[in-house]
C-alpha positions as CSV (number, residue, x, y, z in Angstrom):
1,X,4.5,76.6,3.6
2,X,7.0,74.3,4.0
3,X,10.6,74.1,2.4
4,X,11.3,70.9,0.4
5,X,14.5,69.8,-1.3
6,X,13.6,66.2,-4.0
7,X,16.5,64.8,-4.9
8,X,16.3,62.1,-7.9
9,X,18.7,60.0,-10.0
10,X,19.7,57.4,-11.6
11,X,16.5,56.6,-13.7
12,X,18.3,56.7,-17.0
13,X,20.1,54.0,-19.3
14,X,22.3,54.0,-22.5
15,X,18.5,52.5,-24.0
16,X,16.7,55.5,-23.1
17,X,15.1,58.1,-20.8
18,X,17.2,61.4,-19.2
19,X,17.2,62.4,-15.4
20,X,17.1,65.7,-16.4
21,X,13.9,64.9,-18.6
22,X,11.8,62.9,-15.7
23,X,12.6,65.6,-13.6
24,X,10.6,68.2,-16.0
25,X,7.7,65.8,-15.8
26,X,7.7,65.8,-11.7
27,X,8.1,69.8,-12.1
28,X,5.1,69.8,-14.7
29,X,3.1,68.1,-12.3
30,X,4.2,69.8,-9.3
31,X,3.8,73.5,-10.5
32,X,-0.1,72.4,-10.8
33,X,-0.1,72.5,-6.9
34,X,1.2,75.6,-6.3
35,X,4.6,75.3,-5.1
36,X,6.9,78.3,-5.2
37,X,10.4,77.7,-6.8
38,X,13.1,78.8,-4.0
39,X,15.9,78.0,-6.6
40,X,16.4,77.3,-10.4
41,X,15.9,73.5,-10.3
42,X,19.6,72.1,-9.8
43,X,21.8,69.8,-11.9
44,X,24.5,68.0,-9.9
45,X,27.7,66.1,-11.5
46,X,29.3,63.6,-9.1
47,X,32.4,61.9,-9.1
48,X,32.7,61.2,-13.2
49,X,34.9,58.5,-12.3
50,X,32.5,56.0,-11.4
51,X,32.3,53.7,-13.9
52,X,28.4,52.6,-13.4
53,X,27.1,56.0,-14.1
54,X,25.7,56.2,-17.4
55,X,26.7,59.5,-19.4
56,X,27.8,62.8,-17.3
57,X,26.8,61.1,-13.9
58,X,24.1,63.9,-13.4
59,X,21.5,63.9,-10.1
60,X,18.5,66.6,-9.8
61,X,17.3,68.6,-7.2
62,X,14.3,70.6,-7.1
63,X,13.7,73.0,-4.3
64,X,11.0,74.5,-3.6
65,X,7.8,75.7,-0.9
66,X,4.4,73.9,-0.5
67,X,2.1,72.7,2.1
68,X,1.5,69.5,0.4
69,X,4.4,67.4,1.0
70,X,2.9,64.1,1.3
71,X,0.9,64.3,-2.2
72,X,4.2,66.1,-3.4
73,X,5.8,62.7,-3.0
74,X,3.3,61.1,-4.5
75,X,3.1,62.5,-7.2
76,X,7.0,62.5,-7.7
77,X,7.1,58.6,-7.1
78,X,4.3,57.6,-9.6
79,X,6.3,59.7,-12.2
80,X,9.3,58.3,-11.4
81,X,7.8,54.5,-11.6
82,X,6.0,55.4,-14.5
83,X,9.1,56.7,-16.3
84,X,12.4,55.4,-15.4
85,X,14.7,52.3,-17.0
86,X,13.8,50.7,-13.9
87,X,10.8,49.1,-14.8
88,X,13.1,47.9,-17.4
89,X,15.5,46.5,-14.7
90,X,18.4,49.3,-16.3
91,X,18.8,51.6,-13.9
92,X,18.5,51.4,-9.8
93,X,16.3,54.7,-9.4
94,X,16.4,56.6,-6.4
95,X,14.2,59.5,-4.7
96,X,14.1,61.6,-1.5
97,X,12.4,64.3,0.4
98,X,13.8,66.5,2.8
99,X,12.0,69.2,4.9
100,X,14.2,71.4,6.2
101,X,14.5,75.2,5.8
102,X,18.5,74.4,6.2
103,X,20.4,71.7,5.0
104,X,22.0,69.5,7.8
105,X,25.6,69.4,7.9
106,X,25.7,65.5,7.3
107,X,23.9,65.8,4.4
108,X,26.0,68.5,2.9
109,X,29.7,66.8,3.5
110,X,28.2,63.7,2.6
111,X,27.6,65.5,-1.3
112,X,31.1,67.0,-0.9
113,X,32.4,62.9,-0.8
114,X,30.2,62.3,-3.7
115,X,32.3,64.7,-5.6
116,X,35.1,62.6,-5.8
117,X,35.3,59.0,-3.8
118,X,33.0,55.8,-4.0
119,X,30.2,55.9,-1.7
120,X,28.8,52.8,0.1
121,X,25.2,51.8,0.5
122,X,26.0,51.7,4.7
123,X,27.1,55.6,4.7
124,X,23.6,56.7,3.2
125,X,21.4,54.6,5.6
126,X,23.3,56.2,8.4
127,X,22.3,59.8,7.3
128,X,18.5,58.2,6.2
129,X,17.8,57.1,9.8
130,X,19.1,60.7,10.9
131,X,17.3,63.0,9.9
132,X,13.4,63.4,8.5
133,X,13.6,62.1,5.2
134,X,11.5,60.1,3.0
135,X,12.5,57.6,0.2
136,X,12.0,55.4,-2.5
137,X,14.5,53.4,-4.4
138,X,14.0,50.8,-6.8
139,X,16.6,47.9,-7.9
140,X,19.9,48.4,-5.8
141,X,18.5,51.6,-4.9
142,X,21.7,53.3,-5.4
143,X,20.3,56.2,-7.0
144,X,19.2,57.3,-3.4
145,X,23.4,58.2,-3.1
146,X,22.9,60.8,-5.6
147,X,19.7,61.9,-4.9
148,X,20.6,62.9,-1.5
149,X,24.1,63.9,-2.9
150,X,21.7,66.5,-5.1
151,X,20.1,68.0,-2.3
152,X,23.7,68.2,-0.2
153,X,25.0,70.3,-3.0
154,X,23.3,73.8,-2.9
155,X,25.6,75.2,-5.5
156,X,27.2,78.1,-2.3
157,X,30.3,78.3,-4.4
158,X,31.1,78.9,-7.9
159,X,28.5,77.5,-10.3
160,X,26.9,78.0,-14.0
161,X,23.7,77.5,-16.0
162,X,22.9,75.1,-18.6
163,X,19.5,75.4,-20.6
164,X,18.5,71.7,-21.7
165,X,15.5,71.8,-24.3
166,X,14.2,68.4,-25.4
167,X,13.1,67.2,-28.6
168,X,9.8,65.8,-29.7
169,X,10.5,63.1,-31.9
170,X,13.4,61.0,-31.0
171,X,13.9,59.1,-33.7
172,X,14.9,61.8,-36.0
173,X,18.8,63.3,-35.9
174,X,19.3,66.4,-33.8
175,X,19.3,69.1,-36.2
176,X,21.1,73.0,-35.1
177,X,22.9,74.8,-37.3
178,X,26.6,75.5,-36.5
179,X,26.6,78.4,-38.3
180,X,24.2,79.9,-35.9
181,X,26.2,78.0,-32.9
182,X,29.2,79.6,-34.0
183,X,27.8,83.5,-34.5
184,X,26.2,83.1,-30.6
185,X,29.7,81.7,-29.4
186,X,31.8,84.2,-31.0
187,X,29.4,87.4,-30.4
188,X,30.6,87.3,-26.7
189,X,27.3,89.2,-25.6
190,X,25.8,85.5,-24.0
191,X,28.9,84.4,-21.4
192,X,28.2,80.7,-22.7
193,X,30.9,78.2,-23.1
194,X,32.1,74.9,-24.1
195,X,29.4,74.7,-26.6
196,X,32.0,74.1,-29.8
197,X,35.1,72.6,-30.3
198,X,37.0,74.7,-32.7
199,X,39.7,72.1,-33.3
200,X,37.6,70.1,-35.0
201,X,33.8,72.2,-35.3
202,X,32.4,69.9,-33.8
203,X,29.3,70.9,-32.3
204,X,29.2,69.7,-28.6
205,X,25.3,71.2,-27.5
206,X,24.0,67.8,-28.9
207,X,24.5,64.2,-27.1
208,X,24.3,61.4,-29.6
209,X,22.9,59.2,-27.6
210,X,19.0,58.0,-27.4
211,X,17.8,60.2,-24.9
212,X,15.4,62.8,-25.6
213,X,17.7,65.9,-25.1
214,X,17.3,68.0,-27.9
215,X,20.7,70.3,-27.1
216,X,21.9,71.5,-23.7
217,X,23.8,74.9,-24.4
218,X,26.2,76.2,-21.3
219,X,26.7,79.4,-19.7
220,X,27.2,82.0,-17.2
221,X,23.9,83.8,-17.0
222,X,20.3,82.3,-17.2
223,X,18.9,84.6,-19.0
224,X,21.7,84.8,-21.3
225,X,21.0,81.3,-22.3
226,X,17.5,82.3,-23.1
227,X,18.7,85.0,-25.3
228,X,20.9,82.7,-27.1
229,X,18.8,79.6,-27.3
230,X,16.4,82.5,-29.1
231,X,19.1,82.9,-31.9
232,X,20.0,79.3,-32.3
233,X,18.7,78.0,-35.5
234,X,17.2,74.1,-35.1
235,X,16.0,72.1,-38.0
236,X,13.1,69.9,-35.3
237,X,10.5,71.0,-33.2
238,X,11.4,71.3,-29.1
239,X,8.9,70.0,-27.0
240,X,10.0,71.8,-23.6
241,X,13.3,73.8,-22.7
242,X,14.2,74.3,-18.9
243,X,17.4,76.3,-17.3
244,X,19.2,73.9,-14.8
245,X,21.6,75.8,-12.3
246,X,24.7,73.1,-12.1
247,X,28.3,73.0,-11.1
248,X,29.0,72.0,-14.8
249,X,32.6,73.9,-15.1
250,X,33.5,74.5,-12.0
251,X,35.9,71.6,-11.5
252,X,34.2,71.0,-8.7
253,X,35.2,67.3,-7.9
254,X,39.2,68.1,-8.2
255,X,39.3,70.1,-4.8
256,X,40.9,66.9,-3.3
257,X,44.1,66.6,-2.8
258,X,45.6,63.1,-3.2
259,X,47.6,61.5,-0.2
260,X,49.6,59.1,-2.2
261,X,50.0,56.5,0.3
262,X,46.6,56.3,0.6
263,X,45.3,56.6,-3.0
264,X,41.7,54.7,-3.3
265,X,40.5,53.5,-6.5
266,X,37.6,56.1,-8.4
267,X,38.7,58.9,-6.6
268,X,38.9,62.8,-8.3
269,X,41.6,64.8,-6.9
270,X,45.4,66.7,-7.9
271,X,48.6,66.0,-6.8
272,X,51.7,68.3,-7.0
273,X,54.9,67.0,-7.5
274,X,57.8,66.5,-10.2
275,X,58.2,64.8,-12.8
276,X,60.7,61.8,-12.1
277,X,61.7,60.3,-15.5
278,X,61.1,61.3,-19.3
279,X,57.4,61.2,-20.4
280,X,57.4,57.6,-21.8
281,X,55.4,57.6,-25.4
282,X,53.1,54.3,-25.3
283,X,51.3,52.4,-28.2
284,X,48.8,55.1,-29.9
285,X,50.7,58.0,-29.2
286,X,49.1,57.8,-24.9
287,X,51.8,59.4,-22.7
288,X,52.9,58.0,-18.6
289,X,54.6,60.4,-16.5
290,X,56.1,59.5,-13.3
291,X,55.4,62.3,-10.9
292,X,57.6,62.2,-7.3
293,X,55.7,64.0,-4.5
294,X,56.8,63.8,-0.8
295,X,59.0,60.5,-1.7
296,X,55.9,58.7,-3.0
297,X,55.4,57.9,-6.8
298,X,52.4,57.8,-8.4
299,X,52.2,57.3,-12.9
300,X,49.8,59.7,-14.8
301,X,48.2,59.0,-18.1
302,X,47.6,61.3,-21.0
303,X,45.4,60.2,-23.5
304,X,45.6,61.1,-27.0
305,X,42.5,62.5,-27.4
306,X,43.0,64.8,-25.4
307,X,45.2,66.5,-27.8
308,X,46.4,69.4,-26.1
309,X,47.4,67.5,-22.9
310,X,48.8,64.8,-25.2
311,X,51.1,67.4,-26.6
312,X,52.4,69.5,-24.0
313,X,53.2,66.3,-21.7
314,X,55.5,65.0,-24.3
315,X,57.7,68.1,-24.2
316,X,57.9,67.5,-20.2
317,X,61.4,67.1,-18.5
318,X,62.2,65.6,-16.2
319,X,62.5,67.8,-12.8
320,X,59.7,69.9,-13.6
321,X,57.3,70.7,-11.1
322,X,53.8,70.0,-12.3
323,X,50.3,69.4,-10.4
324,X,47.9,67.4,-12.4
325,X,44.2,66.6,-11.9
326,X,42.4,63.9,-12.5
327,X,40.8,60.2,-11.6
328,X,42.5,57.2,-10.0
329,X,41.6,53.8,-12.5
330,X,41.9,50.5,-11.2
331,X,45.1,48.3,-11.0
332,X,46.1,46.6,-14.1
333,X,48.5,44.0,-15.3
334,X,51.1,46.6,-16.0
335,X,50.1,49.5,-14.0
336,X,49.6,50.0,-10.4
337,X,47.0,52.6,-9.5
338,X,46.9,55.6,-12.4
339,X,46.1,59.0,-12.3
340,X,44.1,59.9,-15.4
341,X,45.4,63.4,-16.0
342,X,42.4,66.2,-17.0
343,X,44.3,68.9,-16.3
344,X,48.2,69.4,-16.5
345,X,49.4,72.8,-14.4
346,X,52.8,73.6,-14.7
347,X,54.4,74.9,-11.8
348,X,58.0,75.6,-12.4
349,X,60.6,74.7,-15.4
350,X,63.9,72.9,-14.8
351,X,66.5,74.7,-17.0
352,X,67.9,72.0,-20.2
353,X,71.4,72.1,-20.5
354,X,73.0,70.1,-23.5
355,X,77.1,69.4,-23.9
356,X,78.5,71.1,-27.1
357,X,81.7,70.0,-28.9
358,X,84.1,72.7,-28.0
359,X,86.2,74.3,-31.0
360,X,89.9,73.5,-31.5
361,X,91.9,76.8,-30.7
362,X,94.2,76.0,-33.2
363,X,91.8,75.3,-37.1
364,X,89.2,76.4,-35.6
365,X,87.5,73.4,-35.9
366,X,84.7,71.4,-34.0
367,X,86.0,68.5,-31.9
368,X,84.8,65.0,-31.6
369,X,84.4,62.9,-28.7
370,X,86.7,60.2,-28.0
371,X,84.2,58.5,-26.1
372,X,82.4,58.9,-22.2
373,X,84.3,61.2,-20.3
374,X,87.5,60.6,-22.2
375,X,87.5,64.4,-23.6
376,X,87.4,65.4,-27.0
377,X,90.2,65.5,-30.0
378,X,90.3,67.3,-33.0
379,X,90.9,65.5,-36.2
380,X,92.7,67.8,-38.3
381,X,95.4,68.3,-36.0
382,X,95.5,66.3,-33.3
383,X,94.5,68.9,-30.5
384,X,93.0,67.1,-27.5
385,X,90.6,69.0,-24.9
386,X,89.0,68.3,-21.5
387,X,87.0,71.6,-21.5
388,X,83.2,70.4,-21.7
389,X,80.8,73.8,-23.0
390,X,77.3,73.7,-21.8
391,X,74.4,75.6,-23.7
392,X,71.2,76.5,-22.3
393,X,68.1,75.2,-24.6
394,X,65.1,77.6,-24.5
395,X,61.4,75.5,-23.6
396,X,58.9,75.0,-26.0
397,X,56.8,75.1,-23.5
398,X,55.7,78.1,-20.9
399,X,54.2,78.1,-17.1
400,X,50.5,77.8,-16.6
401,X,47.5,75.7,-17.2
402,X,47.0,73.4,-20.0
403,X,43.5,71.5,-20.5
404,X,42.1,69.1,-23.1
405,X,40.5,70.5,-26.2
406,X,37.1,70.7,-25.4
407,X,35.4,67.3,-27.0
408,X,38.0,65.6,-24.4
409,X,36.6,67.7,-21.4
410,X,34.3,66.3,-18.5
411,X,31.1,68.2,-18.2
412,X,32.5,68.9,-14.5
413,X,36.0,70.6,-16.0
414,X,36.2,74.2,-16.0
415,X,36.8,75.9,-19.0
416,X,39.9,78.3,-19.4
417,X,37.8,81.1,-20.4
418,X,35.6,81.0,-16.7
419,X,39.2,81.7,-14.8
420,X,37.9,84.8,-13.3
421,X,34.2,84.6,-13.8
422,X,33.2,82.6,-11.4
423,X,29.0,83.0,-9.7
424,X,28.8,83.3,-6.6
425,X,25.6,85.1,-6.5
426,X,23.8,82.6,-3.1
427,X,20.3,83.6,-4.3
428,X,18.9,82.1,-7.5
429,X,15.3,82.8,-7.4
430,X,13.8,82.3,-11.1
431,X,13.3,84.9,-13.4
432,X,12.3,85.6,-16.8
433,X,11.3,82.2,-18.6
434,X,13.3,79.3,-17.2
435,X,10.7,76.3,-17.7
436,X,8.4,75.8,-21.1
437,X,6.3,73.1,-22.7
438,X,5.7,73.5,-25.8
């Protein structure tokens, strides 16, 4: 038996069809010949700040033991031909086959750089012609970049589990109950997350688009999930569930720390530095803040819908020491490079001082300024003063990490609530039920 990693992406469009959902098909088809799963079939985000993905910029990996790898491929490639927006010409679908017991190194650093730069057509030919991979792309091909970024990404560190079920008539509105959402969420017994936004109770499980997922609920545990799924209350029939292990909140693609004189457009990092003027309020209520970091200057954005963000950045001095994360945007007519800010940590406080009239020492009375460093006078009596009083104003704000409400979030950001919950269990063999047609 031989090990296989098959990557795949990109065969999806805003019109229709799901990654995640052509992969089940090759895994229906495959699991007829045999092959035994070495992992739960993996979902890997890339770099969400390319703008040419289409939704959460997902690519699949399935990995897994046979002695059939050439009819393995085959099979996968009819699927994929059969299936994806390519035939459509709306998408640039891309597959490959690796047969390695390990990943090579290449490989694996090459999905690291998928996390959070642009990545050129040249760079994945190079590692192609290295090592013993087959292919097949169709259009630009540059779905091969995240197909092989899939397999590169074996999930070592920190990662989560989301269960994706699909639905069987996609013409109909996604029906779940939020009532039932809601009782799962808040019973605390199923480690999932990010599945509500209590702000606004709005239920997040369920794209909108017109793909065939069904709902796609989050989590720590796989068989968790299960569980949950088992209480969740749906108003349509599912025509297959499957449990995808993912680096879905981890914050995986904002390891990178920006050099700011070398900032490259698309690119997922942080910077730390402090804040170099007052946050400047823009046209519907967005929010620029200069950050200063090693002499170099780069502006951050907060948009308001990120709420939270949106209102803790306002109450930002200038002085304090902050580290944001986030994705660089293109230059505009007004703006240079900009950091788009998904995560606002702050580091360190300045104090706020304000001047106070001081009181007359004679009738007791508050003095008024007889302009810009001119001193003060009191009008009752004449009394003039030099004496400036300074009064420490308390923060509304505290130390610490601020995110986005949740509706604002990437799928990539990590969630408050898995700060010290983190997997990093290496071996994720299947158990329990993880794959079902209906």
């Amino acid at each position: 038996m031989i090990d296989i990693h098959l990557g795949i992406d990109d065969t999806d469009s805003n019109e229709g069809m799901c990654t995640t959902y052509l992969t089940t098909l090759i895994l229906e088809e495959l699991m007829k010949k045999n092959i035994i799963m070495t992992d739960y079939p993996n979902l890997i985000r890339l770099n969400p700040n390319i703008p040419w993905k289409t939704r959460g910029n997902a690519s699949l990996c399935l990995r897994f033991k046979s002695d059939k790898p050439k009819i393995i491929f085959k099979i996968a490639k009819k699927i994929l031909v059969e299936n994806s927006e390519s035939k459509k010409q709306k998408a640039n679908s891309g597959i490959i086959m690796l047969q390695s017991k390990k990943i090579p190194d290449e490989i694996i650093k090459f999905a690291e750089k998928c996390l959070y730069q642009e990545i050129k057509m040249t760079e994945l030919n190079k590692i192609i012609s290295h090592n013993n991979i087959e292919y097949f792309g169709q259009g630009t091909k540059r779905g091969l970049i995240g197909a092989l970024a899939a397999i590169g990404n074996t999930l070592s560190s920190d990662h989560t589990y989301e269960l994706i079920a699909y639905r069987k008539n996609i013409k109909v509105e996604r029906g779940v109950s939020l009532e039932s959402l809601i009782k799962i969420d808040k019973s605390k017994i199923y480690s999932t997350f990010n599945n509500i936004d209590y702000n606004n109770f709005r239920i997040l499980i369920t794209p909108h688009g017109k793909d065939p997922i069904f709902f796609a609920m989050r989590g720590n545990n796989p068989i968790d999930l299960y569980n949950a799924m088992s209480k969740l209350e749906i108003y349509d029939q599912a025509e297959r569930f499957i449990i995808y292990r993912s680096n879905q909140g981890t914050s995986e693609h904002l390891q990178n720390k920006f050099d700011l004189k070398n900032i490259k457009t698309y690119q997922s990092g942080y910077v730390n530095g402090t804040i170099s003027k007052k946050p400047n309020v823009i046209r519907g209520g967005h929010i620029f803040l200069k950050i200063e970091s090693n002499n170099n200057h780069i502006n951050c954005a907060i948009y308001a819908p990120t709420i939270t963000l949106k209102t803790i950045s306002r109450k930002l001095e200038k002085g304090d020491e902050v580290e944001i994360g986030g994705g660089i945007s293109k230059k505009s007519k007004e703006y240079d490079q900009v950091l788009n800010a998904e995560y606002i940590k702050i580091n360190k406080l300045t104090k706020k001082v304000i001047n106070i009239n001081p009181k007359c020492k004679m009738c007791k009375k508050v003095m008024k300024s007889i302009g810009y460093n001119k001193g003060y006078k009191c009008i009752k009596c004449g009394v003039r003063s030099n004496i400036i009083k300074k009064r420490k104003i308390t923060r509304e704000i505290k130390k610490g990490l601020y995110l986005p409400v949740p509706s604002a979030q990437r799928h990539l950001t990590k969630p408050i609530e898995r700060y010290g919950k983190e997997n990093y269990k290496i071996k994720n063999i299947p158990k329990g039920t993880w794959f079902r047609i209906f």
